[in-house]
C-alpha positions in Angstrom: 18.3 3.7 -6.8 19.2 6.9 -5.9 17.5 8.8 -2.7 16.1 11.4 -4.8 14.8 8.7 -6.8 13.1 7.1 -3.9 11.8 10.5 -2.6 10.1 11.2 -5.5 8.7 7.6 -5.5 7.5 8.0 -2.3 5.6 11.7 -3.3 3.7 9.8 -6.1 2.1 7.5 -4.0 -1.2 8.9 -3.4 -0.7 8.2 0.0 2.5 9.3 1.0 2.0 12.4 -1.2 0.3 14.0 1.7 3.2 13.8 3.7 6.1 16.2 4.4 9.2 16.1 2.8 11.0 15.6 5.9 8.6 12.6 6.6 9.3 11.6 3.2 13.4 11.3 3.7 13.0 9.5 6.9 10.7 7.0 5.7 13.5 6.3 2.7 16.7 6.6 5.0 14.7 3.9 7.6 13.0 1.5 4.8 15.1 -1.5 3.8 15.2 -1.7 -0.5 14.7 -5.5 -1.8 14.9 -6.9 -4.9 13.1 -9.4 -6.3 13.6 -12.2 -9.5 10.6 -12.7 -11.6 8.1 -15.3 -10.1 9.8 -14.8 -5.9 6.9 -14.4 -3.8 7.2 -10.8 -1.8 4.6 -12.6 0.9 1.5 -15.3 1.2 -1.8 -14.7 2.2 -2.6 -15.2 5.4 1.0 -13.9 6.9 1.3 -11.6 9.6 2.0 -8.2 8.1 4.9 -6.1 9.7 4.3 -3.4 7.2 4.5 -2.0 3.7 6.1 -2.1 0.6 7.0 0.8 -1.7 7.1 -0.8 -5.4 10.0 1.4 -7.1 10.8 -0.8 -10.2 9.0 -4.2 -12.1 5.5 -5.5 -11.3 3.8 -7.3 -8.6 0.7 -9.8 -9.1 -1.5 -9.9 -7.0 -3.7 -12.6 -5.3 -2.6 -14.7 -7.9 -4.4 -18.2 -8.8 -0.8 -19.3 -10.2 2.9 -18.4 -10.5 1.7 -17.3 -14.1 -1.6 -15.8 -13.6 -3.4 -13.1 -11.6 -6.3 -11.2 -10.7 -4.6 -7.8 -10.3 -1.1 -6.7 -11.2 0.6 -3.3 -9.8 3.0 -1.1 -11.2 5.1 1.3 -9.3 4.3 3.5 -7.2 2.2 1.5 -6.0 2.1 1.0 -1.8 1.3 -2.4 -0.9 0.0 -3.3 2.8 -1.2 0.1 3.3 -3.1 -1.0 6.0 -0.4 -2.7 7.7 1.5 0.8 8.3 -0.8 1.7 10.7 -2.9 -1.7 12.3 -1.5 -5.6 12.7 -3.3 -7.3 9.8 -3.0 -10.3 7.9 -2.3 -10.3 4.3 -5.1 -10.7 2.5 -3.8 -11.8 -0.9 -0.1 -13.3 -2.2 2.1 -11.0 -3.8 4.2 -12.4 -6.9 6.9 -10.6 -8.6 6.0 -10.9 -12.3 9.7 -9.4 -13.5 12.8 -7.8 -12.0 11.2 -5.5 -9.5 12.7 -3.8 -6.3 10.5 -2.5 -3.6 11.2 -0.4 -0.4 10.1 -2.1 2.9 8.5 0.3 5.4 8.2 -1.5 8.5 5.3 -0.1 11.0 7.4 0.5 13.7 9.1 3.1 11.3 6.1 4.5 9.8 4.4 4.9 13.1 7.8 6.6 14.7 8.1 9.3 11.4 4.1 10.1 11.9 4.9 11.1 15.7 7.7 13.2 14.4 5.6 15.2 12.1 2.4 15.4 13.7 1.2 18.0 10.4 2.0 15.1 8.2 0.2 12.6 10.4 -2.5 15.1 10.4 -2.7 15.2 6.6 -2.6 11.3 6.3 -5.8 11.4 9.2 -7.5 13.7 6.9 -6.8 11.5 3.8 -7.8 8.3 5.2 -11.2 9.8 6.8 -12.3 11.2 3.4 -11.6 7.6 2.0 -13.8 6.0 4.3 -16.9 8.0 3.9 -15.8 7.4 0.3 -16.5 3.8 1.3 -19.6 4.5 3.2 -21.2 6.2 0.2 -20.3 3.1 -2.1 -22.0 1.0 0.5 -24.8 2.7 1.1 -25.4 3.1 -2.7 -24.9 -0.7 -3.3 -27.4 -1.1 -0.1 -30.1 0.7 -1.7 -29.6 -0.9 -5.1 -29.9 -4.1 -3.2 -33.1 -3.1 -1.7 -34.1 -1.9 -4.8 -33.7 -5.4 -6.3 -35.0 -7.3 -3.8 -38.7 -4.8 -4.0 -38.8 -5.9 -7.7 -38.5 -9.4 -7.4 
């Protein structure tokens, strides 16, 4: 693919949309593209995540209970291990290519390095991961009280 291709990849992901442009290009020139035959496994639960991956092409299952089935499938632009651009995690599900697909690999170390040269695009991502999590909190607290609810009726 093309870089232009990959940049505009990369700006429809809702989370790299809030990046610059510039922080855009140097996350495509530094990611590594991989392709991958229909049923090769991208990585296995439980593996020590060293980053992300950009799905440009194809379809990726996810936690799947076979090679041929699975609880979630992604379609580009999906970014999988977005949590494992900015902490040390573990993969929390397996990731099976379902077709053809090719994916860009951002490692953390890159991700990390393009954030501290853009600190208004690491700024923007801050904001956009902040209003997520008191997303989150919300939905918890709401699923809290319908608990207690339930539990007052019975």
């Amino acid at each position: 693919m093309a870089l232009d291709d990959d940049l505009r990849d990369l700006a429809r992901n809702p989370t790299l949309a809030v990046l610059e442009p510039d922080a855009l290009r140097q996350l495509v020139m530094g990611a590594t593209p991989r392709r991958l035959n229909s049923g090769d496994v991208l990585f296995d639960r439980d593996e020590p995540s060293e980053g992300g991956f950009l799905l440009r092409s194809g379809s990726i299952a996810l936690d799947p209970i076979s090679r041929d089935a699975a609880s979630r499938i992604v379609w580009p632009p999906a970014l999988i291990g977005e949590m494992a651009l900015i902490a040390p995690t573990r993969r929390p599900t397996t990731a099976v290519a379902r077709e053809a697909t090719s994916v860009l690999e951002i490692p953390r170390s890159l991700f990390q390095r393009v954030l501290g040269n853009s600190p208004r695009s690491a700024e923007r991502l801050r904001r956009l991961i902040a209003t997520r999590l008191r997303g989150f909190a919300g939905d918890l607290d709401e699923l809290r009280s319908r608990a207690l609810n339930d539990v007052e009726k019975s």
